[in-house]
C-alpha positions in Angstrom: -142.0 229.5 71.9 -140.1 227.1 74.1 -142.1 225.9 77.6 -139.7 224.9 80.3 -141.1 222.7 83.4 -140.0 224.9 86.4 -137.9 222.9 89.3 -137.4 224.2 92.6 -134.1 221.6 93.6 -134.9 220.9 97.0 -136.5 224.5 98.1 -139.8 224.9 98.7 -142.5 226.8 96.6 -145.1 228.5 97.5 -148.2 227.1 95.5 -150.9 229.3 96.6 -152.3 231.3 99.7 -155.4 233.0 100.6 -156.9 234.2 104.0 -154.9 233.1 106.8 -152.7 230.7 105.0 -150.1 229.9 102.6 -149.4 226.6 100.8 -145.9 225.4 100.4 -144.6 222.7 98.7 -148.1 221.6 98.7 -148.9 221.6 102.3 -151.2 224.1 104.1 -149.3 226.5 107.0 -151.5 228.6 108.9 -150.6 231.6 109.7 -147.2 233.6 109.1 -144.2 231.4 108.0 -140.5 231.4 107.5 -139.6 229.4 104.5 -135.8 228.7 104.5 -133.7 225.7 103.4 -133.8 223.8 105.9 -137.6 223.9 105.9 -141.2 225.4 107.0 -141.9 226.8 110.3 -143.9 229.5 112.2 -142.9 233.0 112.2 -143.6 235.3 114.9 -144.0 238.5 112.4 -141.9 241.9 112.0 -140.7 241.7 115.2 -139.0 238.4 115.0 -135.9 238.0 113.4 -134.2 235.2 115.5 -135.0 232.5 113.0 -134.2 234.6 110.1 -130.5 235.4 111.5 -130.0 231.5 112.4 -130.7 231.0 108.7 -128.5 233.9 107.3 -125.5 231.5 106.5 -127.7 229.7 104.2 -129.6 232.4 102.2 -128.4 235.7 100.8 -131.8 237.4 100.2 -134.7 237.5 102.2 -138.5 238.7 101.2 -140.4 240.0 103.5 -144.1 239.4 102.7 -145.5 242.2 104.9 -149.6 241.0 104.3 -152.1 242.9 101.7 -150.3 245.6 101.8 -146.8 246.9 101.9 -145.2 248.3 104.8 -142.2 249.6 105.7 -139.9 247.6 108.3 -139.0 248.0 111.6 -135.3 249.4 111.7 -134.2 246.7 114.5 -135.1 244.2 111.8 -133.8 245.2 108.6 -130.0 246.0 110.2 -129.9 243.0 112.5 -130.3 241.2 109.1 -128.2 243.4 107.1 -125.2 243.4 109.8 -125.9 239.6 109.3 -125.1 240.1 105.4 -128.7 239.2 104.6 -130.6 241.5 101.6 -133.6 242.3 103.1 -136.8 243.2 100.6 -140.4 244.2 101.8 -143.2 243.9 99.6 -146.7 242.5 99.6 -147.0 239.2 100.9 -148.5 238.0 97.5 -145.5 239.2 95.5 -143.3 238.6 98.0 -144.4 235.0 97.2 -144.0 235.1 93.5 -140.4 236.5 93.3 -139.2 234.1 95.9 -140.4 231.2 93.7 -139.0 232.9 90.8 -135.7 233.4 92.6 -135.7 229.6 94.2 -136.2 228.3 90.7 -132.8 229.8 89.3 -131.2 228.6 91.9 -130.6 231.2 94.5 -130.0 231.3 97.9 -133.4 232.7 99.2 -135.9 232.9 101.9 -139.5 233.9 102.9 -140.9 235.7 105.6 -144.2 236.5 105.1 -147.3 237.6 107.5 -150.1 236.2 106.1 -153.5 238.1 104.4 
């Protein structure tokens, strides 16, 4: 079996969360977050797409980390980002985590929105 270190370029992992917070690229953001390339920064939940559509020339997938529990998303929100040509994909904060790392570490051009547990 081969064991490849994983590199992120110049994107942003998430490391870990827990109650109330995520921490990314080894610093701890309360509360829900937008991870995009040009950085960390609040996010003001399912409601909010402004920072995600200022982004959408920069990423071509977005997760949608919608807490403990998956949820579907508001119809506003998915087609602004869609008529923005931004995939949009809800899922479960935690995993939403996971398969933007794994994503970010091939390369691609992705984001994070998640609400936080």
């Amino acid at each position: 079996m081969r064991l490849n270190e994983v590199t992120y370029g110049t994107g942003l992992p998430v490391d870990g969360y827990g109650p109330g917070f995520f921490r990314i690229g080894g610093e701890v953001v309360r509360g829900n977050c937008l991870i995009l390339p040009g950085g960390v920064r609040p996010w003001g939940g399912l409601e909010d797409a402004a920072g995600l559509l200022a982004a959408a020339c920069a990423i071509d997938i977005v997760f949608v980390g919608t807490g403990a529990e998956i949820c579907h998303l508001p119809g506003a929100f998915r087609q602004a980002l869609e008529a923005a040509g931004v995939g949009v994909e809800a899922m479960a904060s935690p995993v939403a985590c996971r398969t933007y790392n794994i994503l970010l570490s091939e390369g691609r051009r992705v984001g994070l929105a998640a609400l936080a547990l």
